[in-house]
C-alpha positions as CSV (number, residue, x, y, z in Angstrom):
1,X,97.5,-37.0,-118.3
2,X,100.8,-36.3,-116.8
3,X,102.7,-33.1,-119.0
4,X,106.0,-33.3,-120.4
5,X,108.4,-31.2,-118.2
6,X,108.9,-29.1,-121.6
7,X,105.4,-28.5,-122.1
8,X,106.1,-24.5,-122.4
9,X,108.9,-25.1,-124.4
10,X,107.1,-27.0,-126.9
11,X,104.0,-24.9,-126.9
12,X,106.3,-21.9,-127.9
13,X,107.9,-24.1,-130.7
14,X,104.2,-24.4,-131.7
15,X,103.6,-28.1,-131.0
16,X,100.2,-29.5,-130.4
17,X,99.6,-32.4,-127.8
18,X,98.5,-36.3,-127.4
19,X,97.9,-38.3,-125.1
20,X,100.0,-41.5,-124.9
21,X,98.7,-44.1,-122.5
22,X,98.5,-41.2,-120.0
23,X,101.5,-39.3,-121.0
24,X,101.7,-36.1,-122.4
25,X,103.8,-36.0,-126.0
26,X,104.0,-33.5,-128.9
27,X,102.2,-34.6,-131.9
28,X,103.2,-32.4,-134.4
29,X,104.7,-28.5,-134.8
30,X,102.6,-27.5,-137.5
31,X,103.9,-29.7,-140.6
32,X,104.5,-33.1,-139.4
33,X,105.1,-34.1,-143.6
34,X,108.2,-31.6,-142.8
35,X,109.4,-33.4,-140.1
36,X,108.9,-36.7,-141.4
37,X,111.4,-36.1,-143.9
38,X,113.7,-35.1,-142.1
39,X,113.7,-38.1,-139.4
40,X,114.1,-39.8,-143.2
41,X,116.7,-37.6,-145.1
42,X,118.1,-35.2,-142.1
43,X,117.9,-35.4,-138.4
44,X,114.7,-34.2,-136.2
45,X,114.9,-33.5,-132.2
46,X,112.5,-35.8,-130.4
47,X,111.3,-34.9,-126.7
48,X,110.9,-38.6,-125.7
49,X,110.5,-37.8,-122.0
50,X,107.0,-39.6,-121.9
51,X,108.7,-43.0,-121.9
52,X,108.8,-44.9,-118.9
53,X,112.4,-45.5,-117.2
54,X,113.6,-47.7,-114.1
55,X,116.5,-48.7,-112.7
56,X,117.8,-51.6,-110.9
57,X,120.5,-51.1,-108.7
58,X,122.0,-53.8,-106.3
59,X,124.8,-56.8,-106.1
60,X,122.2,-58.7,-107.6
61,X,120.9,-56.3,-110.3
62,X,122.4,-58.1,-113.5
63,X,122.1,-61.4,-112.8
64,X,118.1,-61.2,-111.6
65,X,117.4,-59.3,-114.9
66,X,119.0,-62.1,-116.6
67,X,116.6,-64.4,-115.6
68,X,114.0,-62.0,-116.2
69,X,114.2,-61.3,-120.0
70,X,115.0,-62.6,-123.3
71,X,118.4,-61.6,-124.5
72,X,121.6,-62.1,-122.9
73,X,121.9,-59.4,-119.7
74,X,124.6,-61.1,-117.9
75,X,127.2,-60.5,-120.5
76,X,126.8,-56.8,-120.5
77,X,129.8,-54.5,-119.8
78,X,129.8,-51.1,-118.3
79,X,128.7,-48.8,-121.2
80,X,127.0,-51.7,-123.7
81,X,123.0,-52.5,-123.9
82,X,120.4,-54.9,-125.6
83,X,117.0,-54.9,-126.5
84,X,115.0,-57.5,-125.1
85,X,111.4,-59.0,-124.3
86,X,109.6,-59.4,-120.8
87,X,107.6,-62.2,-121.0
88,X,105.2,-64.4,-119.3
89,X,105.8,-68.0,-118.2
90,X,103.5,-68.8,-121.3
91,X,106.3,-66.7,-123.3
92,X,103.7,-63.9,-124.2
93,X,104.9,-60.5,-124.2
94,X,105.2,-58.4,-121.0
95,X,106.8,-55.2,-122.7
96,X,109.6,-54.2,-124.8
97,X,112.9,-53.2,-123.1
98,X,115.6,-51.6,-123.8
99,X,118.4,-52.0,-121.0
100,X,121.9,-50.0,-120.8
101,X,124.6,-51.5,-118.3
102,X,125.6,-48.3,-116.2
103,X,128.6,-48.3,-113.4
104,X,126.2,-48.6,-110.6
105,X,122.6,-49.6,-111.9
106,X,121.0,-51.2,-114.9
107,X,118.6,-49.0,-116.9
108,X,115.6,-49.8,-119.0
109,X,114.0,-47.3,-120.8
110,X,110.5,-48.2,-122.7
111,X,106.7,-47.4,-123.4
112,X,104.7,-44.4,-121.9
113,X,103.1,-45.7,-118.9
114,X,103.5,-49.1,-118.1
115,X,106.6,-48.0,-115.3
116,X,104.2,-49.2,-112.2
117,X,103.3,-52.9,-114.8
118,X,106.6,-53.8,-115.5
119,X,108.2,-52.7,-111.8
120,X,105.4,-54.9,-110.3
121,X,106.4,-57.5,-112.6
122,X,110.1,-57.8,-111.9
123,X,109.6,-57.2,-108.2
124,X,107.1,-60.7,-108.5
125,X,110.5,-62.3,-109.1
126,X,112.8,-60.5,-106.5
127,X,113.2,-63.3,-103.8
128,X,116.6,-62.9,-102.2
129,X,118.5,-61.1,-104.7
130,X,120.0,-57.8,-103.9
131,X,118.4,-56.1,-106.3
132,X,116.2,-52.7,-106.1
133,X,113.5,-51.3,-108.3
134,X,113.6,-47.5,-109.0
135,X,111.3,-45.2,-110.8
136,X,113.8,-42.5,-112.5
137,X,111.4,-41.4,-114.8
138,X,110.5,-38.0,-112.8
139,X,114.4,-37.3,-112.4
140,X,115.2,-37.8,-115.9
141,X,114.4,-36.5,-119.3
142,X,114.7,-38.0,-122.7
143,X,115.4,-36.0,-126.1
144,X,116.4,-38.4,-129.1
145,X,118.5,-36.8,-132.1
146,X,117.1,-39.1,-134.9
147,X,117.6,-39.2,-138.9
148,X,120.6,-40.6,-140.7
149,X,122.5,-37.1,-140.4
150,X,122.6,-37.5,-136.2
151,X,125.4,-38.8,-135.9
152,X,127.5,-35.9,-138.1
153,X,125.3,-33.3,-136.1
154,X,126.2,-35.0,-132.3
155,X,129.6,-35.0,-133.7
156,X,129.9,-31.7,-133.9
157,X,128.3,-30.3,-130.8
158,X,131.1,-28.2,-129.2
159,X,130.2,-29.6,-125.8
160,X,130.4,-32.9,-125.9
161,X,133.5,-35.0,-125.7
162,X,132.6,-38.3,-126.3
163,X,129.5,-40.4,-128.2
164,X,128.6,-44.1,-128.2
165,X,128.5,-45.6,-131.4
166,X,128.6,-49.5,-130.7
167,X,125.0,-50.1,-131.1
168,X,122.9,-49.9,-127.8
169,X,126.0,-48.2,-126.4
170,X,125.7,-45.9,-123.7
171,X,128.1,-43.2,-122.1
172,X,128.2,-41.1,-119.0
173,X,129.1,-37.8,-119.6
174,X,129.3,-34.9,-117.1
175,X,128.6,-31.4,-119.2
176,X,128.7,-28.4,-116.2
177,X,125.8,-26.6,-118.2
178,X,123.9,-29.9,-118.6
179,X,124.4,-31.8,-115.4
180,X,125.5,-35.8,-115.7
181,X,123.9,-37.1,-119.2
182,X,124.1,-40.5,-120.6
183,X,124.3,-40.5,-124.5
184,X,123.1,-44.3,-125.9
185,X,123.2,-45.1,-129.8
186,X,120.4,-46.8,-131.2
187,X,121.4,-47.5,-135.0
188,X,118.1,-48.1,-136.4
189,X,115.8,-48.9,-138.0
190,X,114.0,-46.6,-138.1
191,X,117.2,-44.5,-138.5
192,X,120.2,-44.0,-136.2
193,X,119.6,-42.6,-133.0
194,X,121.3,-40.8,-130.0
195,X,119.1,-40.7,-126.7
196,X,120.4,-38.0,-124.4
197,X,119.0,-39.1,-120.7
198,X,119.3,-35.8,-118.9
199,X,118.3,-34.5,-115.6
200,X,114.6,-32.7,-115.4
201,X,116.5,-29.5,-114.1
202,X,118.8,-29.0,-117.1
203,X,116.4,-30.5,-119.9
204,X,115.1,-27.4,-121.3
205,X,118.7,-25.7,-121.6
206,X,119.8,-28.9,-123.5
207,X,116.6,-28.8,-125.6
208,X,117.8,-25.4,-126.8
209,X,121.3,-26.3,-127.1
210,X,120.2,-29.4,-129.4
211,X,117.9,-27.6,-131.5
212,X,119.2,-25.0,-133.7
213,X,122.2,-27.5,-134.6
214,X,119.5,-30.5,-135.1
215,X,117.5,-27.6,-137.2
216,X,114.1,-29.2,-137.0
217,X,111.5,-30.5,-133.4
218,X,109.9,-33.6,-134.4
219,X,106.5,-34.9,-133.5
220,X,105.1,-38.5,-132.3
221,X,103.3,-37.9,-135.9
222,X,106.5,-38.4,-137.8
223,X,107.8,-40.5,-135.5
224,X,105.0,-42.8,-135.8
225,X,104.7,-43.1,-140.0
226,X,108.8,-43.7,-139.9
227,X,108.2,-46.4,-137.5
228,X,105.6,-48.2,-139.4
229,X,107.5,-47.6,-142.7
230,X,110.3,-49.1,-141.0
231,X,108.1,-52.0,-140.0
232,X,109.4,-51.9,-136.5
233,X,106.6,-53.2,-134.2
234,X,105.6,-51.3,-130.9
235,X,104.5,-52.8,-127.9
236,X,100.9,-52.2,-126.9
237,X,100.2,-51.3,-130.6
238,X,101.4,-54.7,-132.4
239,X,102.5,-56.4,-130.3
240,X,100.6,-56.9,-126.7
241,X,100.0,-59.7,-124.0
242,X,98.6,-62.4,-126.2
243,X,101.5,-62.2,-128.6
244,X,105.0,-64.7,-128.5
245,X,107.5,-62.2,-129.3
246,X,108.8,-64.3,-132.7
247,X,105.4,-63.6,-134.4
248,X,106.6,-59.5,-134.0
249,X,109.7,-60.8,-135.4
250,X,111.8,-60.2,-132.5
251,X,113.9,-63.6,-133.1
252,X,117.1,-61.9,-134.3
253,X,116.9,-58.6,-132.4
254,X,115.6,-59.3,-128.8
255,X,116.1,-63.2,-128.1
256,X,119.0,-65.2,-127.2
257,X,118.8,-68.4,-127.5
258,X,122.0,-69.5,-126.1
259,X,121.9,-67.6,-122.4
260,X,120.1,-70.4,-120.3
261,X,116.9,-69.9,-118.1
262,X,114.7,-67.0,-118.1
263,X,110.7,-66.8,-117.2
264,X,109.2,-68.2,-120.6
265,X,112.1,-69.3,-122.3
266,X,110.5,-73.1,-122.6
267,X,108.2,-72.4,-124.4
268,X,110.2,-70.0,-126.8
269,X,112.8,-72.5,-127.1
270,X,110.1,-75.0,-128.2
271,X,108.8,-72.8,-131.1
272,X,112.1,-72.4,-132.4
273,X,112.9,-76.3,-132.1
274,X,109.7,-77.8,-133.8
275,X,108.0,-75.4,-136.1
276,X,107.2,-71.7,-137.0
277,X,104.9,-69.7,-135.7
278,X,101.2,-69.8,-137.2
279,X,101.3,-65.7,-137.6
280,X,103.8,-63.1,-138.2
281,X,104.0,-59.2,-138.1
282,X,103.9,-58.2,-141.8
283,X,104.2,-54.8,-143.8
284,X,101.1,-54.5,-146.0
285,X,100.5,-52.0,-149.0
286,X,96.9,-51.0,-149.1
287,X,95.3,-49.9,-152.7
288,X,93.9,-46.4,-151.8
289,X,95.2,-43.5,-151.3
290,X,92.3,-41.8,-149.5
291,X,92.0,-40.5,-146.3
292,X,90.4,-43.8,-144.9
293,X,92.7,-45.9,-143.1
294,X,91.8,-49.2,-141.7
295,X,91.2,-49.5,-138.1
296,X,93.2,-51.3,-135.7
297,X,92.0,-55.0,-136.2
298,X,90.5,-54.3,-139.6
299,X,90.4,-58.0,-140.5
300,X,93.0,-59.2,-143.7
301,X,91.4,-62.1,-145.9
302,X,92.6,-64.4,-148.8
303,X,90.5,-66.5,-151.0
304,X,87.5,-65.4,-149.1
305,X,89.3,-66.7,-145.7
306,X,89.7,-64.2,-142.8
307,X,94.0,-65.0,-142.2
308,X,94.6,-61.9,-140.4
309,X,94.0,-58.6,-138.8
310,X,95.7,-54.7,-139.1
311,X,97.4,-53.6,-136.1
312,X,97.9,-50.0,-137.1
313,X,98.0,-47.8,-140.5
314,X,99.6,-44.3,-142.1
315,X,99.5,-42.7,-145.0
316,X,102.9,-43.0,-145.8
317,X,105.3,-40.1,-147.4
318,X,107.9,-42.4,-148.5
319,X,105.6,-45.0,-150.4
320,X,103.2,-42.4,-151.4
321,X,100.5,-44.9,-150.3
322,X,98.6,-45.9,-146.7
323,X,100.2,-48.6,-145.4
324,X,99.6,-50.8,-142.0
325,X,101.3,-53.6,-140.5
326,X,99.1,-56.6,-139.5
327,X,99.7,-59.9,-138.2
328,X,98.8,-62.6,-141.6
329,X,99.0,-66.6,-140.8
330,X,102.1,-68.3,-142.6
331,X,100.0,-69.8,-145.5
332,X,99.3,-65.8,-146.9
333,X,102.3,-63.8,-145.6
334,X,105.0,-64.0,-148.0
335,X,105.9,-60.9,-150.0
336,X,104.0,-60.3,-152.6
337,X,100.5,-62.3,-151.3
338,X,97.2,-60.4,-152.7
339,X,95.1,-59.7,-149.8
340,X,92.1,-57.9,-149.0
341,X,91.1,-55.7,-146.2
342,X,88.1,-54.5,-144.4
343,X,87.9,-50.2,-144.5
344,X,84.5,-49.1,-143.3
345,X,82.2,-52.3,-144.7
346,X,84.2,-52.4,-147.8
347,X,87.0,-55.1,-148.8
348,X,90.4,-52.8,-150.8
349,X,93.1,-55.0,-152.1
350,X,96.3,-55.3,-150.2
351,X,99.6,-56.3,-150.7
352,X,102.3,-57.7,-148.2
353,X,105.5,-56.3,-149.0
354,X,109.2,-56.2,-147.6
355,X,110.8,-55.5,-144.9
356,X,111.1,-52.5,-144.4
357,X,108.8,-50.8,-147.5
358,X,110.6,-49.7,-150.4
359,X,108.9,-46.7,-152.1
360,X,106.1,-48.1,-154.3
């Protein structure tokens, strides 16, 4: 397991450690019900430095990644991003990306330990562009100010001059005590973001600099039940290689379907001209409130037919219940559908429910 480069500085904040796909991340700091509410009602510091980042540098560095993913790359400007999918030439998912247009580079940032997948991916593709392939993970940090009071709190940090706030905006910004940063805005959901990339040098001096005015360290606990609450899918959890991204509902966030070629956008195209998908990525509402929490790929039935399977489940603050998200066929997803799913032998009722859960 490779360690977080703040892995003192955590341990004397009291955190306690996972393992995510090989990287190192806090779990908690002692009271991860604490920290959940305040990703929900404050703001919560989140070392995010187990993420994988590359960046592609070159003449040739836009237009390739065009090609390469689903949303519209080529349009970018210095300073804006998207969110997009990498996907096969069968249009099943690759990863998730998010990509930032620097001056010099393109930068994607996304899950814990897939760097050497997706770089071996892209290069696949790389037949004479000028474009480069480079592993900036080890150089750079990531700590994420999250909760729907970050952007009052980055406002007033005495040091910094200037924040993004287009959404997947990115700045550069050259702090003396904190080296060159970038600063990108993520508004949600779960809640608004800022994502300081900072050198590995500097990143415990920001980390302290952040986290009195933040007031709280977050864990990947807290992190984790706000995501699913939020309903917002996560690649290698609900979403993997045999999914098409529009069954994890990425139509409106991570396609566009007006760009022109990219590896698999045939067959995404198709779906979207002659039918729906058979499955979708739903929020469910599970009928216990125990500790017992359906494993991933529980199986979801409705009049005594299997139409689905659980992806992942918490026990939710905010809905006071365990929920899960799960992938149900069309013909028993809509809001509102009684289900039933398997917890150790037994079938509980289930519920799907919006998008993202109300409290029940």
């Amino acid at each position: 397991m490779d360690r977080l480069p703040l892995a003192p500085f955590h341990s004397r904040h009291g955190a306690r450690f996972l393992d995510l796909n090989g990287k190192e991340a806090a779990s908690d700091y002692g009271d991860w019900r604490a920290e959940h509410k305040a990703l929900r009602e404050g703001a919560g510091l989140i070392d995010m430095s187990f993420r994988s980042r590359l960046c592609i540098v070159g003449a040739d560095a836009q237009k390739f990644l065009n090609g390469q993913v689903t949303n519209n790359v080529k349009d970018l400007k210095v300073g804006q991003g998207c969110y997009a999918a990498l996907v096969s030439a069968k249009g099943k998912m690759q990863s998730d990306l998010n990509i930032y247009r620097l001056e010099n580079e393109l930068l994607l940032d996304f899950e814990p330990g897939m760097t050497e997948a997706v770089k071996q991916r892209l290069e696949k593709f790389v037949i004479a562009e000028d474009a480069q392939l480079i592993d900036v993970g080890p150089l750079y940090g990531l700590l994420r100010v999250q909760g729907p009071k970050a952007a009052t709190i980055i406002a007033e940090l005495p040091w910094l001059t200037t924040a993004p706030h287009e959404p997947m905006g990115i700045a550069a910004i050259q702090v003396d005590a904190f080296g060159e940063l970038y600063l990108a805005f993520h508004p949600g959901p779960p809640s608004p973001a800022f994502s300081f990339f900072a050198p590995v040098e500097f990143l415990e001096r920001l980390a302290e600099a952040l986290v009195d005015p933040v007031g709280r360290l977050c864990g990947w606990q807290a992190l984790e039940t706000a995501r699913v609450e939020a309903t917002v899918p996560r690649f290698g959890i609900d979403m993997d290689e045999t999914n098409l991204p529009p069954e994890a509902g990425l139509d409106a966030c991570a396609i566009s379907y007006s760009k022109g070629c990219y590896i698999g956008q045939e067959v995404i195209a198709r779906i979207r001209t002659y039918g729906q998908v058979a499955k979708t990525l739903r929020g469910i509402k599970i009928s216990t409130n125990d500790e017992q929490l359906p494993a991933r790929g529980a199986k979801l039935s409705f009049n005594d037919k299997e139409v689905g399977c659980v992806t992942g489940a918490v026990a939710s603050p905010h809905c006071q219940s365990n929920i899960a998200l799960a992938y149900v066929r069309r013909e028993a997803n809509a809001v509102g559908t009684e289900l039933l799913v398997e917890i150790d032998g037994r079938k509980i009722p289930a519920k799907v429910q919006t998008s993202p859960f109300e409290p029940f």
